[in-house]
N, C-alpha and C positions, 0 to 999 in steps of 0.2 A: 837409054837415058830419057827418051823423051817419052816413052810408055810409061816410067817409072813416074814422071813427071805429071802426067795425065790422069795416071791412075791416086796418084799421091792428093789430086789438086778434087776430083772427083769423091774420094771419100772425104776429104775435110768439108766440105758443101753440103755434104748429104749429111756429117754428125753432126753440121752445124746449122741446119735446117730447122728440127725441132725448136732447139733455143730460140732460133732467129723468131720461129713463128710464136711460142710462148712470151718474148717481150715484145713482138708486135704487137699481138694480142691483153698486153698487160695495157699496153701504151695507149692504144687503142680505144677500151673502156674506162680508163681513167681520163683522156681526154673527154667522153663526150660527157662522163658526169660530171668533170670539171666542169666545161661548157653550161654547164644548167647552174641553179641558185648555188649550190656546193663551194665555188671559187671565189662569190662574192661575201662569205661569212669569214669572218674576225680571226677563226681559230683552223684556218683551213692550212693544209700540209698536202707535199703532192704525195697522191698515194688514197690520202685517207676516202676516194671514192669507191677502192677498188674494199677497201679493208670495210669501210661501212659495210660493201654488198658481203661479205665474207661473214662477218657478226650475224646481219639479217639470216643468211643462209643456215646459222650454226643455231641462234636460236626457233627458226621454225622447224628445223630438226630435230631440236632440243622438245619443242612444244608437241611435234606430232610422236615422238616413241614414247609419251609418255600415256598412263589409264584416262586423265582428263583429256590430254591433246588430243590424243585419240577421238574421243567423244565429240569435243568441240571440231575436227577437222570434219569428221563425218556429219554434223550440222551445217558446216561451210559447205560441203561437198552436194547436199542436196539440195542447199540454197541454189548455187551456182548450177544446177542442172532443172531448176525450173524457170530460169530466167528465159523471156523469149527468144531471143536471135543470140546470145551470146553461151544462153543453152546449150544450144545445139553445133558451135562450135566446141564447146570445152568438151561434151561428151564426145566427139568426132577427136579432139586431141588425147584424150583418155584411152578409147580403143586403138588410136594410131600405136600409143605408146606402149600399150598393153595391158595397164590399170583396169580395165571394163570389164565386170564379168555378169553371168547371166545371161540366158538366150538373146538380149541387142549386144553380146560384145562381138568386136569384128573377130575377134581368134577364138576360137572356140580349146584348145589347146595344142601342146609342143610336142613335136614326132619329130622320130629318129625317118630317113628316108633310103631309100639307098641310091649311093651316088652310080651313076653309070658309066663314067670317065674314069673313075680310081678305084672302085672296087673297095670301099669304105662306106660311110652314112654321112648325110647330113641336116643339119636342122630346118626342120619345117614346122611352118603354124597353120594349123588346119584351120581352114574358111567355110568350109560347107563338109555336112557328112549326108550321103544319101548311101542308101542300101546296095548301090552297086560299084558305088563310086564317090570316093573324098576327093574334097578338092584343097589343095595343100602349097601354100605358098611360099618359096626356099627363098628367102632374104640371103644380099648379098654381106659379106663382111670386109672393112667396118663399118659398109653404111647398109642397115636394112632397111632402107625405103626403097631402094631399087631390089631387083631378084627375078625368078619367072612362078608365075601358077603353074601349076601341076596335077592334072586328075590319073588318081591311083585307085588299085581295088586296092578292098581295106586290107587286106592282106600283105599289102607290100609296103603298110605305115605301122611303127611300133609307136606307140603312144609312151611319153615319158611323163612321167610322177613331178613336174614343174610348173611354175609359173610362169605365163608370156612373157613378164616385165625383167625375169632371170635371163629366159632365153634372149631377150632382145640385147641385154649385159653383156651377156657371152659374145653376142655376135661383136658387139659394140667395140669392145677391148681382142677383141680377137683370137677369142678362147682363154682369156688369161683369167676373166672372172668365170666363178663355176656353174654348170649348170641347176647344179642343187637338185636333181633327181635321180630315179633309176629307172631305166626301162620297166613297161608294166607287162610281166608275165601272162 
C-alpha cells in the first residue's frame, strides 16, 4: 500500500510538472509586462501582455519568410553588425546560436561522431578543421551550451548535409525536430 501510494503520489508531480511550470511561466511574463505602461491603459485585459508579445512574434515571422522581409531583414542584419559594442555582441549571439556563417562563424558544420559509451553516433559541431585533427564540440541535450570538445582524425567525423541552427533544434527538442540532412558520402 504505501509503495503503491508513493509511487501513485510521484507520477502525479512529475505529469504535473510541465503544466505547473507552463502557467508559471505564463504568469510570470504577463506579470512583468503588466507591471510596465500596459496595466495603466483604458483597454487593458489580463492576458493581453502575453498575446501582444505573441502577435509581434507572428508578424516578424510573417515579415521575415517573405521576398521583401527577406531583403529588409538582411538590411537590419548588417546594420546591427556594424554597430560598435552591440556589434560585437549580436554577432557573438548569432554564432552561439548557429545563424553565422562564413569563415568568423564559431561552427563551421554538423558531424555525426561516434559515441564510445553506446556504440551509436552523436551530434557534433565542428570548431576548427586542421589536416590532422578536427576539433568537434558534442553539445549536451536539451541544453547545448553545455557538452565536451573533442579532437578527432578527420576520419572518425562524418560530415552531414545540415544546418547548425537545425542541429542545435534537434538537440533542443530532443531529437523530436529533424535533423534535415544526410550523411556526406
Amino acid at each position: 500500500m504505501r509503495r503503491h501510494l508513493t509511487r501513485c503520489l510521484v507520477a502525479g508531480v512529475v505529469a504535473l510538472l510541465p503544466i505547473g511550470g507552463t502557467v508559471l511561466t505564463f504568469l510570470y511574463i504577463e506579470h512583468e509586462l503588466a507591471a510596465s505602461w500596459l496595466r495603466e491603459q483604458k483597454y487593458y485585459f489580463p492576458g493581453m501582455g502575453v498575446l501582444l508579445v505573441l502577435v509581434l512574434l507572428y508578424l516578424v515571422g510573417l515579415l521575415v519568410t517573405t521576398f521583401l522581409g527577406r531583403w529588409m531583414w538582411r538590411l537590419v542584419d548588417r546594420g546591427l553588425d556594424r554597430l560598435p559594442l552591440l556589434g560585437a555582441i549580436y554577432r557573438t549571439l548569432k554564432q552561439i546560436l548557429g545563424y553565422d556563417s562564413g569563415g568568423d562563424a564559431l561552427f563551421h558544420g554538423v558531424a555525426l561522431v561516434p559515441s564510445t559509451d553506446t556504440g551509436g553516433v552523436q551530434i557534433g559541431l565542428v570548431t576548427r578543421r586542421d589536416a590532422d585533427r578536427w576539433t568537434v564540440f558534442l553539445p549536451g541535450a536539451p541544453n547545448p551550451s553545455n557538452g565536451r570538445l573533442v579532437m578527432l582524425e578527420p576520419s572518425q567525423v562524418t560530415m552531414v548535409d545540415s544546418e547548425v541552427a537545425d542541429a542545435l533544434k534537434a538537440l533542443v527538442s530532443v531529437g523530436k525536430a529533424d535533423l534535415r540532412g544526410e550523411p556526406d558520402s
